[in-house]
C-alpha angles and dihedrals in degrees: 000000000000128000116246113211122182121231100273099057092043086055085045092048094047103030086241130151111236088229085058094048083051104056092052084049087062099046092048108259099110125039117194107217094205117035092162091140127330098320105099112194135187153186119275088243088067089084091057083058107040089047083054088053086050101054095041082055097046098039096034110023094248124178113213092261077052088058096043092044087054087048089055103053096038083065098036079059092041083048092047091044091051091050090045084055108050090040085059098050088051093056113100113234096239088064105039098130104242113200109247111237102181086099121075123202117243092331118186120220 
C-alpha cells in the first residue's frame, strides 16, 4: 500500500518550493491523487519524482515543460524496451534473425 503525503510534506521532503510543485503538476509530471479543496495530496512515490525534477533542473537547466518533456521520453523508451521484449520472447528460435558475418568490411589484403 503506498504512502499518501500533502504538499507540504512533499516541499519539506524534497526542499522544494509549492509554486514550483505546482508548475510540474501542470505540465504533467506530477499527478495529485486528491484535489478535494486546497489540500493536494499525492503518492509517496511523488518524492522519487520530484528529487529527479530536481536534479534534471539543477544539472540541465531544465524548466519545468523541459522536465516533463524528459519524463516523457524516458517512458516512451521504457515503453519501447518493454515492446522490444516481449517481441523478442515471442520469436521462435528458429527464427530468431542472426547477422550474417561472412562478409568483412573494407578488408585489405
Amino acid at each position: 500500500m503506498s504512502t499518501i503525503c500533502t504538499l507540504e510534506e512533499l516541499c519539506r521532503a524534497c526542499n522544494v518550493q509549492a509554486d514550483w510543485v505546482s508548475e510540474l503538476v501542470e505540465h504533467g509530471v506530477l499527478e495529485p491523487i486528491d484535489q478535494k479543496g486546497s489540500v493536494w495530496k499525492f503518492a509517496s512515490f511523488s518524492i522519487v519524482r520530484v528529487a529527479k525534477a530536481k536534479r534534471l533542473e539543477r544539472d540541465l537547466g531544465l524548466n519545468p515543460p523541459g522536465v516533463a518533456l524528459v519524463f516523457e521520453l524516458l517512458a516512451e523508451i521504457d515503453e519501447l524496451h518493454s515492446r522490444l521484449k516481449n517481441f523478442e520472447t515471442s520469436i521462435e528460435p528458429s527464427v530468431q534473425i542472426e547477422p550474417d558475418l561472412s562478409t568483412e568490411p573494407n578488408s585489405k589484403d
